[in-house]
C-alpha positions in Angstrom: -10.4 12.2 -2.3 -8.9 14.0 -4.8 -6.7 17.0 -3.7 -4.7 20.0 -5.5 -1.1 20.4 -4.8 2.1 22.5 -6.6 3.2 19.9 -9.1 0.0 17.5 -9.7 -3.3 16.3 -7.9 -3.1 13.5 -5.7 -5.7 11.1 -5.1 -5.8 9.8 -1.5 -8.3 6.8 0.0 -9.0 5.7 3.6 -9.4 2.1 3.5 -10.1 0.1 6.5 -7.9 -3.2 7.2 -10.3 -5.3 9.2 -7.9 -8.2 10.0 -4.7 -5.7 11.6 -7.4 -2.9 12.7 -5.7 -0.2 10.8 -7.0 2.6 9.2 -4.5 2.8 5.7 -4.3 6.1 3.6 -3.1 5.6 0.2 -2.2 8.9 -2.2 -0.5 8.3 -5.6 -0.3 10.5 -8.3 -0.3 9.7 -12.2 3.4 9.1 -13.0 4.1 6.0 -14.6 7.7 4.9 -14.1 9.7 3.6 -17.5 10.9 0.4 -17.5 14.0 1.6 -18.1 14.6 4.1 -15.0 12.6 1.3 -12.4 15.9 0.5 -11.1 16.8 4.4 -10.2 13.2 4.4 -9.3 13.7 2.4 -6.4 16.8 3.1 -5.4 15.4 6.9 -4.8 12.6 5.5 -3.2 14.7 3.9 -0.7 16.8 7.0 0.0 13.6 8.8 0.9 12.1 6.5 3.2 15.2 6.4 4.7 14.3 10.4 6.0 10.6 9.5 6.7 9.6 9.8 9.8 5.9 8.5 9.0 4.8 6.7 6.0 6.4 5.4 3.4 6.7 5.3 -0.5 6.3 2.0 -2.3 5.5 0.8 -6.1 1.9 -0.2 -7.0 2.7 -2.8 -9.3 -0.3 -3.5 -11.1 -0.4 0.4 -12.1 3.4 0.5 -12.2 3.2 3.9 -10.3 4.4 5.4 -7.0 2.7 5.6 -4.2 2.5 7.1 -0.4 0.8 4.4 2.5 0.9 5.0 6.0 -1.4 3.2 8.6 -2.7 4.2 11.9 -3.3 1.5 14.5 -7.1 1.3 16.0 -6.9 -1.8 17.8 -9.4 -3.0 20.4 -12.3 -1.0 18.7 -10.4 2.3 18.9 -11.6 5.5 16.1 -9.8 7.5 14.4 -10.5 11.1 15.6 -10.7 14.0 12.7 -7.5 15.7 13.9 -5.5 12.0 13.4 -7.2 11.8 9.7 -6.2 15.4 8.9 -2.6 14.7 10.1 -2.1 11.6 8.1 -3.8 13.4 5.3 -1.0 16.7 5.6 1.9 14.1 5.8 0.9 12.1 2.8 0.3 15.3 0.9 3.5 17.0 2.6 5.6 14.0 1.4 4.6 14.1 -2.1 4.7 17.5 -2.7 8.2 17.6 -1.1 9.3 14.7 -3.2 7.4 14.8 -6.6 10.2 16.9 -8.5 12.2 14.3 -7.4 10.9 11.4 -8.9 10.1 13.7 -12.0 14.5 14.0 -12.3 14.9 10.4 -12.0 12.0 9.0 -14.2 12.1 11.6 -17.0 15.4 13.7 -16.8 17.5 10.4 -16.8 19.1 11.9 -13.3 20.1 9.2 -10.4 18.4 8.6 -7.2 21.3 11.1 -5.5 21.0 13.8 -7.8 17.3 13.8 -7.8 17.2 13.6 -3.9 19.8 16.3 -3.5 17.9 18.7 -5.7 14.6 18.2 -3.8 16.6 18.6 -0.6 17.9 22.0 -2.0 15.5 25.0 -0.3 15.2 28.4 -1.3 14.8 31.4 1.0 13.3 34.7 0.2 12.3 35.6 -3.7 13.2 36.4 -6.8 
């Protein structure tokens, strides 16, 4: 699935995990992390998984990018319903939408994981 959001599209796959019984979502979007700012990279990602509530942000490796997983339980032959797929859906998209200009400081800007996370944090009200 390939979905708009603000800052980039995301692309997001149900996969199902046969030996937990887990239906896993994974979204990532195309933002390659330097070598050089992978160290601020995961420190930041470790600061916002610290205010997750559900799901969580990890490094693919093998396509040295971030990504967004979360997992919901179906054991004993449970199915998902549609309303549990659009809610894990919405949080993954929720997440990186909330978190994208974050990453964007720390990979690009040259900011550290505290200053990227404290400008995401930082809402506006009204307009302009």
């Amino acid at each position: 699935i390939v979905s708009k959001g603000q800052w980039t599209d995301y692309t997001l796959s149900f996969t199902w995990m046969h030996d937990i019984e887990a239906l896993h979502l994974a979204c990532a979007f195309d933002m390659k992390i330097p070598q050089a700012r992978r160290t601020e990279t995961q420190r930041l990602l470790a600061a916002i998984n610290e205010q997750l509530w559900v799901g969580h942000f990890g490094l693919w490796e093998s396509e040295n990018f971030v990504i967004f997983r979360h997992a919901i339980i179906l054991s004993g032959g449970a199915e998902p319903t549609p309303q549990q797929c659009e809610a894990v859906l919405k949080a993954a998209i929720t997440a990186c939408e909330r978190y994208y200009q974050s990453f964007q400081f720390v990979m690009w800007a040259g900011k550290s994981a505290r200053e990227a996370l404290e400008s995401a944090m930082f809402e506006t009200v009204g307009e302009a």
